[in-house]
N, C-alpha and C positions, 0 to 999 in steps of 0.2 A: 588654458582650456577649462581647467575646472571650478576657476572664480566666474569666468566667463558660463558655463552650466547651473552653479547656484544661482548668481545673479538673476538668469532667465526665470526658474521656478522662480524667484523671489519676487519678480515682477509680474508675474502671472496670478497668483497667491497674495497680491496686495490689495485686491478691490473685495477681499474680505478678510480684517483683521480677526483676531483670536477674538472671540468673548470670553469664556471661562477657561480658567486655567487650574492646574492641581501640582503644589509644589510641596519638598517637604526632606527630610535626611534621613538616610539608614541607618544603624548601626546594632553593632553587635552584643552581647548580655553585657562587656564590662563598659559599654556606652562607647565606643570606638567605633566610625565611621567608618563605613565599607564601601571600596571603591568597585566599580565595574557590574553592580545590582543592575540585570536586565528589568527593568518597569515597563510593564506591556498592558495596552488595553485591545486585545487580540480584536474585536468586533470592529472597532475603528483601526486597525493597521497602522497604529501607532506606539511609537518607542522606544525609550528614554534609557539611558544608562548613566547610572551615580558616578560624579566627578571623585576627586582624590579628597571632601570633603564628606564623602556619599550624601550631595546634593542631587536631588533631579526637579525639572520641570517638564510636563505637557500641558501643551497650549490649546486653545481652538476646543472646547468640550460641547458636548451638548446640555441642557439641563436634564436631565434627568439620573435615577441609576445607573451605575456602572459596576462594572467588573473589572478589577485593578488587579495585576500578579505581580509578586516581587519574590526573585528566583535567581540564587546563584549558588556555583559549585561548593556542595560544602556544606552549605546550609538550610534547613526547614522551609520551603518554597510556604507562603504567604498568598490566598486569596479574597480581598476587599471587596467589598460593595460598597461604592459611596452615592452620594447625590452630590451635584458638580451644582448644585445652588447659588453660590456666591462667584462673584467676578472672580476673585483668588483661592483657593480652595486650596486647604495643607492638611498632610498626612504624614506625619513620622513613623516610621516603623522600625523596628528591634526585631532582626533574626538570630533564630537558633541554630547552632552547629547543626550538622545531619550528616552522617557519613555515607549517606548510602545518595544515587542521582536522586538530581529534581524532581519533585511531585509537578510533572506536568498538564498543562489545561486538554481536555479531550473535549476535539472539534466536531469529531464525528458521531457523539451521542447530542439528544437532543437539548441537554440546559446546559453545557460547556463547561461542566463543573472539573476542580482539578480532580487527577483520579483519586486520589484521599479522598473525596466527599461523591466521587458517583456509583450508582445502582450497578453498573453493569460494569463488569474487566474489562478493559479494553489495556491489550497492551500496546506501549508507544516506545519506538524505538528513532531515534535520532541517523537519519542517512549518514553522519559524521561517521558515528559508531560504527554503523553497516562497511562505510568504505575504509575504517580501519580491521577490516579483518580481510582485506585484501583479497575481496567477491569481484569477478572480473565483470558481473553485470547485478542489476537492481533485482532481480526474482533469485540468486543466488545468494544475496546479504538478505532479502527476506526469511529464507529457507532457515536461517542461523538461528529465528525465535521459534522457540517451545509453540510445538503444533500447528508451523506452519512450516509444508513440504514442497517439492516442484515435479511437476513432472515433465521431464527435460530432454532435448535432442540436442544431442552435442552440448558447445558451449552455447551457445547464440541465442536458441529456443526455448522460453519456460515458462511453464504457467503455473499460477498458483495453486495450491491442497492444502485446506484449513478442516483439522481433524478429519479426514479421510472424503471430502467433497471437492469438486473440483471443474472447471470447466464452467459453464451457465450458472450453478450455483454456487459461485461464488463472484459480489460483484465487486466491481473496482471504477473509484472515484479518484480525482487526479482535479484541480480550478472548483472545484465546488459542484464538477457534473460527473454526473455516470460517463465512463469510457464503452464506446459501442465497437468493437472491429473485428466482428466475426471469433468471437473468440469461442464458438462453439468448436473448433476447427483445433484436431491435436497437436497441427504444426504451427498454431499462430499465438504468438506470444501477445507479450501485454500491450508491447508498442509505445513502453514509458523508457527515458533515459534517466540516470540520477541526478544528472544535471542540473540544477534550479530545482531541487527540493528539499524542505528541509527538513520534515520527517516521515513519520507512517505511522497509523494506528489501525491496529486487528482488531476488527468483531468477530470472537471466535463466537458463531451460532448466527440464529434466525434475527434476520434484524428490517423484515417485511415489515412492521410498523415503519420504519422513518426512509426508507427506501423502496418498498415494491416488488415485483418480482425480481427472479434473479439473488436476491441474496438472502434464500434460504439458508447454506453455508458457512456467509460470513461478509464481514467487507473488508477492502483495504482500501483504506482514505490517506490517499496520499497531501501532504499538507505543501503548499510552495513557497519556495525560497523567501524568506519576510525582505521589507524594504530598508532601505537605511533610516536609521534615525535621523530625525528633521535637522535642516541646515545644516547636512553636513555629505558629502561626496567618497563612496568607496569603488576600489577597481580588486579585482579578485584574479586569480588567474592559477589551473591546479594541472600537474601534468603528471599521468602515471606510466609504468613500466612493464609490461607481463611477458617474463621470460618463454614461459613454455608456448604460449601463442606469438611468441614473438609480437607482442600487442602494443599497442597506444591509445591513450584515453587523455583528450586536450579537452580545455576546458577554459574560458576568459567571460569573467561576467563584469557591468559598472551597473552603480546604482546612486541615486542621489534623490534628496527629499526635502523637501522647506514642511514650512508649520501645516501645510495645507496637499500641495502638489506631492507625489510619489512618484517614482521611475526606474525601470530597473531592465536588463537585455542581458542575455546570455547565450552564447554562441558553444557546442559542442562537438569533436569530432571520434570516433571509436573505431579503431581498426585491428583486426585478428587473422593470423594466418591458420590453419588447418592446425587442430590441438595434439598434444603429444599425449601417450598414453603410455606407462612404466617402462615398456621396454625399450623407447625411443622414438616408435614407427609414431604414421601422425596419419588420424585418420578424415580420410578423403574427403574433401567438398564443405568443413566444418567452419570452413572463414566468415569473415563476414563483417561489414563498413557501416556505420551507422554516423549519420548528421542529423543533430539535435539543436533549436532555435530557440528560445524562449525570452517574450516582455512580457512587458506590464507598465501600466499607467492607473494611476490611483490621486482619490480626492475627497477630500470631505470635510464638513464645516458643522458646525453648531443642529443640522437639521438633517444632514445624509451623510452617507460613507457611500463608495461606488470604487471598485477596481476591474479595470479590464483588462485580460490578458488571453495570449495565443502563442499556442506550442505547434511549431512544427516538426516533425519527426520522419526520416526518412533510412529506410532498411534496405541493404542487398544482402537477402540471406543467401548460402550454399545450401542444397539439400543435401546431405550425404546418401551414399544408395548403394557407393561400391565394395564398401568398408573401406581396407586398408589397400591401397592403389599407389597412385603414383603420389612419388613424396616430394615434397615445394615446401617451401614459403611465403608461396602466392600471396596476394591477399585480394589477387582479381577474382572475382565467384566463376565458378563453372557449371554447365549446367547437370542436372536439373537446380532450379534456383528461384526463389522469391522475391519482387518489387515491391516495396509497402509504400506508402505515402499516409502520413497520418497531418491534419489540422483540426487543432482543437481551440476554440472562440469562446470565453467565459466571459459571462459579466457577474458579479456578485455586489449587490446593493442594501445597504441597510438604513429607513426611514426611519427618524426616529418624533413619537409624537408625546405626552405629556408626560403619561405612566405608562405608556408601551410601546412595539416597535414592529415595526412589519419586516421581515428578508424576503429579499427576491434573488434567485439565482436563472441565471438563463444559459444555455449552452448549445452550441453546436460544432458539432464531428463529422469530417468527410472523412471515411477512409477508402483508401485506394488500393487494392492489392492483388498482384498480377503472379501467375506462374508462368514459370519458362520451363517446358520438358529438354528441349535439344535446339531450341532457334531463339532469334529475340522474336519471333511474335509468339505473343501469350499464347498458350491452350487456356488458362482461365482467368478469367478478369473481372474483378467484381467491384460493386460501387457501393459502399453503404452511405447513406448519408442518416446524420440523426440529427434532430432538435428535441432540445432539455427545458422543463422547464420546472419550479417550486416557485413557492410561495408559504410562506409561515410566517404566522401571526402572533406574538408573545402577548398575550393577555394581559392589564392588569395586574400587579400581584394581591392575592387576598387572603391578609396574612401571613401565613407561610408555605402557600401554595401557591406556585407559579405553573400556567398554562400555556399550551399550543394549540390551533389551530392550522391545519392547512392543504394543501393541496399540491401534486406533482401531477406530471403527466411528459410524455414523449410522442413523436411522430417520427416513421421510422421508414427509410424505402430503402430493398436493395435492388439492383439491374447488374444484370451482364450482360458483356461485350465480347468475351471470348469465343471459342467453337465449344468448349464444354460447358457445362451446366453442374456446379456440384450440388446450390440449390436454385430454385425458382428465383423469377424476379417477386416483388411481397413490395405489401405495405404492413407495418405494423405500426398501433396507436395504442398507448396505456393512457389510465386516467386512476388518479385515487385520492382520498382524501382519509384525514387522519385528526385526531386529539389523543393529545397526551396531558398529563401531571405530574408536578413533580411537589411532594409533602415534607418537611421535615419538622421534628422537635425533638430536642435534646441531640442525641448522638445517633438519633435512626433518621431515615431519608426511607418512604416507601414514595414508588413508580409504576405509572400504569398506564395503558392507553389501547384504541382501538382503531380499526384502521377498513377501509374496504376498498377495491381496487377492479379493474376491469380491464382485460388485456383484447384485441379483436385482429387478427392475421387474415389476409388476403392474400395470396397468391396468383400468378396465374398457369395456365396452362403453359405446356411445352412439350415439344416433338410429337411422335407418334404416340398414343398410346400401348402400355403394354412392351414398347424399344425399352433399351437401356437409353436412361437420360433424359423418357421422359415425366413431364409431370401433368398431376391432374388440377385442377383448379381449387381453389378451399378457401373456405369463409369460416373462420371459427373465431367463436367467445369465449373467454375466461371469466368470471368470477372468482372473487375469494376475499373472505372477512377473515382480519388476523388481527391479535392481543398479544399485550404483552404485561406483565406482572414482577416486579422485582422489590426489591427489600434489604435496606443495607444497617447493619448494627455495629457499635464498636462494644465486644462485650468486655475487655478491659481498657486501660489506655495503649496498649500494646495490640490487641486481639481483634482484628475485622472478619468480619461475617457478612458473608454476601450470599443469598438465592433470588433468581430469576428462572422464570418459565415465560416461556416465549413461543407463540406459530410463526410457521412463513410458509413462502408458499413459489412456484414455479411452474410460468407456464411452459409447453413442450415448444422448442425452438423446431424450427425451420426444419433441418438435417434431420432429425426425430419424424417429423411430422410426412416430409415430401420424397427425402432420399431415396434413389432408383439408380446405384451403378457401384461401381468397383471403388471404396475409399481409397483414396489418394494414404499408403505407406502401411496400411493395414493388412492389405491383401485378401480383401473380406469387398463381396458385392453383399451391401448394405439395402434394405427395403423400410421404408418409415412406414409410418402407422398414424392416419390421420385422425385414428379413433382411439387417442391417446387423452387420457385424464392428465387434468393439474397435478402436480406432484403437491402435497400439503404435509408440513409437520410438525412435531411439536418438542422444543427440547428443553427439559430441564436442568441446569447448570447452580453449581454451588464452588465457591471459593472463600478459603480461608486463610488468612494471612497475618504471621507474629511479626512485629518491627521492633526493636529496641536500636541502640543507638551502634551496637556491635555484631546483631546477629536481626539476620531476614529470613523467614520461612514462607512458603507460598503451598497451598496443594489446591487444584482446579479440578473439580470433577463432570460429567458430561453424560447423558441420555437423548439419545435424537431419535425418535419413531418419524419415521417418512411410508405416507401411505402416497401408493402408485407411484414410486420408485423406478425409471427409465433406462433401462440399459437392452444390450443385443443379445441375442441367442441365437445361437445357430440350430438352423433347419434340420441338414444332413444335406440338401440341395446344395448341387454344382454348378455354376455358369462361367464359361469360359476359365476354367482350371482353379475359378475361388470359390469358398467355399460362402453360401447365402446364411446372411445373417438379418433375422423380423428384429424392429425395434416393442419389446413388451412390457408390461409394469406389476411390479410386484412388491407389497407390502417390504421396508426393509429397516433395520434397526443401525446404528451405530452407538456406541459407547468407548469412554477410557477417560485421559486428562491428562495433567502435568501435575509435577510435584519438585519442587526445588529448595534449595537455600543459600546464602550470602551470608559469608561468614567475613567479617572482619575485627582481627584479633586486637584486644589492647594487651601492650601497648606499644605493640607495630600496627603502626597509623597508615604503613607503606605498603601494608598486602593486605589481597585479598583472596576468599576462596569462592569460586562460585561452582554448582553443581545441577542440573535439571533432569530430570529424565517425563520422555512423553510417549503415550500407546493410546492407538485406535484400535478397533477391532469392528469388521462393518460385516454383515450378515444378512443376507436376505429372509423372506418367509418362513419360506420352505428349508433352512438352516445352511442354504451354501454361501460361500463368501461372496462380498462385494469387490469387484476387482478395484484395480488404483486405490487402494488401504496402504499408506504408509509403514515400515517397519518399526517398529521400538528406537527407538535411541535414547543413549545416556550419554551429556556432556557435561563434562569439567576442565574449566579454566582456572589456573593460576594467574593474576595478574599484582605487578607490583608498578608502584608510582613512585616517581622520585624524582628529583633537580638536584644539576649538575652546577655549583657556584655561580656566575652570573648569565651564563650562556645558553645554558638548558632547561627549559621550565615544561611544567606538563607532561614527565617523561614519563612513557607507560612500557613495562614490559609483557608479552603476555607469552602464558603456556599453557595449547587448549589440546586435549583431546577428544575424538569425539567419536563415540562407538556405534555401531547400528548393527542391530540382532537381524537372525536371519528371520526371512519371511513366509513363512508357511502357508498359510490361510491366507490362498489365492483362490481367484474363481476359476471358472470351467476351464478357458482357452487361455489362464495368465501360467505362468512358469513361476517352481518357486524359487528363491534368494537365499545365497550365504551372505552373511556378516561380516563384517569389515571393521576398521578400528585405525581411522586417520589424526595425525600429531602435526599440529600447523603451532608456527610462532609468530610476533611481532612484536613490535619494535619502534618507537617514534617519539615523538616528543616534537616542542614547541625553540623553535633554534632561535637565541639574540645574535645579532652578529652586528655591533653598533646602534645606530637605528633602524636597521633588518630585521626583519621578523617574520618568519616563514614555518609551516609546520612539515613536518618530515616523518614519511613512516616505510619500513620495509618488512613484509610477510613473508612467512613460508607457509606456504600450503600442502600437504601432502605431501610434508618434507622426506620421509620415510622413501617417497615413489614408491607405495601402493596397489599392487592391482586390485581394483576392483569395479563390481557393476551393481547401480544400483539399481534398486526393483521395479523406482518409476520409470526409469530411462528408457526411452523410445526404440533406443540401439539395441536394448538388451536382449532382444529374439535373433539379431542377427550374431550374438558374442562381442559386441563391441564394446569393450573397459570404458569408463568415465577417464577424465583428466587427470595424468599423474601428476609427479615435482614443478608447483608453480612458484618461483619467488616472484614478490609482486613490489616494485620502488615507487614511492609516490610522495611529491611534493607540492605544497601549499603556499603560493605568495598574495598577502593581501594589500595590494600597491599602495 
């Protein structure tokens, strides 16, 4: 079967051989040749890993510039630019030890620089990493980086909070498109599995230049699972264990790739019973099954790259409602309960012409998502559909200034089918167009650019006027021109210095705008405001960061002024026993940061100390809090590395604690938090067992069993504790 698979690509991929190729050896300061060097040329979805000679070859180039990485555990990640000019084109390269991870390529800012060389922080975390700390879902290994929070129902539920924003303003990218699925809604998650990806990067701040509305806050750009290197067949297959939910997470991917043709499928299944909480009880309706799909198909030659792929994702959430009820290990949902359907269609292309290059990205999202109160037929049922589209243009370089030009836009419908209505049926269309720069000499890189956009909502009417549930009709425009300015110095060979100021901007969704009824879990009949301004802001960010070979210091600092600022207030009006809440807007500020360090001692090679502590603090005008504000936390992990004679390789031990201070500075109708102080371990490594080779890791979460609740949790007005004592077993076979 599987000579039978390459063979196919190989004959597929024969009616255009390689023209330009780039071969060449690694090795290390004493001239010794390093095996296992990932060589990637991320734009073309291509790459090469150093034989036992640290030889590599890729084939099939285009003429022009490129962008080469050479990146392995251990040592000083390497980024080239070459001209692939000649039929055979050679590059040798000598790396430097580096104790601290990879300096990885950041996809989600606009010139793809590793983060060593770019303007803007963006932290980048490896889903590996994430699923070694034994998070039972993807927004809960998010939660685990400095400044970025959830706010969470149950286990099943969560959305992201980057420095104290959360909901609309913060967006999220998954194939190269914006993810659309109503996530204005506090019970609708992200709607991503971690299935087939293979990492994430945070824009903590405004990043409406390369995106649009929507990610005033931040982005998360989720990056997907790379293909195999050429002519060559891999089968993957990972299954986990979660005690406290009595849970399972399957998981079986193949993928295979000649010089030309790419391929890859991924099948996922998640299943959870109702979660336990310290003192054993398990609280009600918290289950929940999720099947997760993912391909891709990819090609490219001397003149294009093109990869197409499609996620399908499907949810049966529990709501919880009762608390603590009757006790099972169900993992059938009960009602009240959630139907999602999500399909997401990317194509992502890159044209390449003499001295520059055009991207096109295209994308389109149905989601589907239905509530059940007490029967299978829906009370609500709503249909988004969206189409994505960009376009950017890589200019010419002139000099040491390289350019963008380009343009995005969306078209965006939602309709329902159900008997209620939470909002109207709508069309929404964005459009905007953008230039950016990027300058360097010597050790500084300054970045700039500008951007203008146009947002236009249509709604229609529904029910009566003046009822609960109905709506009025609306036509409204947005404008908004937003810039951005950044400037990156290395003031010793040790000392990075980064400032950027940045606007962004956000128009008022749907639920803001139309809302006329009782929120679903709130308890609040909610009233919109269709005479609601663009939320616009501006935030200044500085980061400073010492590396040496033994010791990492990082401190992040943060200013966000947001004028016409969207949240609820209540009236003092009653309707039907809830209490009425107008949506209004009010000038509001946010500030704080991260501050951390990585300490690894010589000369024990085998530990490490890591330590971060992060604060927001969100404020309105008029000087009362911003509700959903994160609390404080301080984390510190102990982690040790070591291998066991021939059978154990890659073995990590860890020991993290992780504290979060109580939360005072709540708004009006938010309650305030005690503080907590959870001790999780882990445990795994990379198992030989002949020619077996499998990875193996088991956590404790919350090893302590815990009680506590945290501030964001959705339960927390009814007293319902977060997840106690989780041990989590999980193994890795790559066939």
């Amino acid at each position: 079967m599987k000579k039978f698979i390459i063979a196919l690509f190989l004959g597929l991929s024969a009616i255009l051989q390689a023209q330009n190729s780039i071969s060449g050896t690694v090795t290390d300061l004493s001239n010794q040749p390093i095996k296992g060097v990932s060589v990637s040329l991320s734009e073309l979805h291509k790459e090469a890993t150093t034989d036992e000679n640290g030889k590599y070859l890729i084939s099939d180039l285009p003429n022009r510039n490129l962008r080469i990485t050479f990146a392995f555990l251990g040592f000083a990640t390497q980024n080239k630019t070459i001209r692939t000019a000649l039929k055979e084109n050679e590059l040798n390269i000598t790396l430097e030890e580096a104790i601290f991870q990879m300096d990885e390529v950041i996809v989600s800012t606009a010139f793809n620089k590793i983060q060593s060389q770019n303007v803007m922080k963006v932290e980048h975390e490896s889903i590996k990493n994430l699923q070694r700390k034994g998070t039972a879902t993807l927004i809960e290994g998010l939660a685990t980086i400095p400044g970025v929070s959830q706010v969470s129902t149950g286990t099943s539920i969560g959305k992201p909070v980057i420095r104290g924003l959360s909901g609309n303003r913060v967006l999220v990218y998954s194939q190269g498109v914006r993810i659309e699925n109503q996530q204005f809604g506090d019970e609708h998650g992200l709607g991503l599995n971690d299935s087939g990806i293979e990492s994430v990067e945070v824009i903590k701040g405004p990043a409406s230049l390369l995106y649009g509305s929507d990610a005033l806050g931040g982005v998360l750009y989720f990056n997907p699972e790379k293909f195999a290197n050429a002519n060559t067949f891999k089968a993957n297959f990972s299954q986990k264990y979660f005690a406290n939910t009595q849970g399972s997470n399957s998981s079986l991917g193949l993928k295979t790739s000649t010089d030309n043709w790419k391929f890859m499928t991924r099948g996922s299944y998640n299943t959870h019973s109702d979660y336990k909480i310290a003192n054993g009880d398990r609280v009600t309706n918290t289950r929940y099954n999720e099947t997760d799909f993912k391909t891709g198909v990819g090609y490219n030659n001397s003149s294009f790259s093109t990869v197409l792929r499609y996620n399908y994702n499907k949810l049966d959430l529990g709501i919880p409602e009762e608390g603590i009820e009757e006790q099972t290990t169900s993992k059938k949902t009960e009602f009240p309960k959630q139907g999602i359907f999500n399909h997401l269609l990317s194509l992502n292309s890159i044209l390449y012409f003499k001295n520059s290059k055009l991207d096109l990205d295209l994308g389109y999202i149905a989601n589907d998502r239905s509530e059940f109160e007490d029967s299978n037929e829906a009370a609500l049922h709503m249909k988004l559909k969206t189409f994505n589209y960009s376009a950017k243009y890589h200019l010419p370089k002139l000099g040491s200034i390289e350019t963008i030009v380009g343009l995005q836009g969306m078209h965006q419908t939602n309709r329902n089918s159900g008997e209620e209505y939470l909002i109207p049926d709508a069309v929404t269309n964005d459009f905007g167009v953008f230039g950016t720069a990027n300058y360097e000499w010597n050790t500084n890189v300054l970045q700039a650019g500008l951007r203008f956009d146009n947002r236009n909502i249509t709604t229609d009417a529904q029910g009566i006027a003046g009822e609960e549930g109905s709506f009025e009709a609306i036509n409204k425009s947005y404008d908004s021109f937003n810039a951005s300015l950044g400037y990156k110095t290395s003031l010793t060979d040790d000392l990075t210095l980064r400032l950027n100021v940045a606007s962004g901007f956000r128009a008022p969704n749907l639920a803001e705008l139309t809302s006329n009824g009782v929120h679903e879990g709130t308890n609040r009949y909610e009233v919109g405001n269709s005479d609601l301004k663009t939320e616009q802001n501006v935030q200044t960010d500085v980061n400073l960061e010492y590396k040496n070979s033994h010791f990492e210091f990082f401190v992040n600092g943060f200013y966000n002024h947001i004028n016409n600022y969207i949240y609820t207030s209540p009236t003092g009006e009653i309707i039907d026993s809830n209490l009425v809440f107008d949506y209004i807007q009010n000038n509001a500020k946010l500030y704080g940061g991260e501050i951390g360090l990585h300490f690894h001692p010589h000369p024990l090679d085998w530990l490490h100390f890591e330590t971060s502590f992060e604060t927001v603090t969100g404020e309105k005008e008029n000087g009362e809090y911003l509700p959903l504000i994160p609390a404080n936390n301080w984390d510190n992990t102990i982690r040790t590395e070591f291998k066991i004679k021939n059978w154990l390789e890659e073995g990590f031990a860890t020991l993290n604690v992780s504290s979060t201070f109580n939360q005072k500075n709540v708004s009006g109708f938010e309650t305030k938090s005690n503080g907590y102080t959870l001790v999780n371990l882990g445990l795994g490594g990379t198992v030989k067992l002949g020619k077996t080779l499998f990875d193996v890791n088991i956590n404790g979460n919350n090893l302590l069993d815990k009680k506590y609740i945290a501030h964001l949790s959705r339960l927390k007005t009814d007293g319902i504790p977060n997840i106690g004592r989780n041990i989590v077993l999980g193994i890795n076979f790559n066939l």
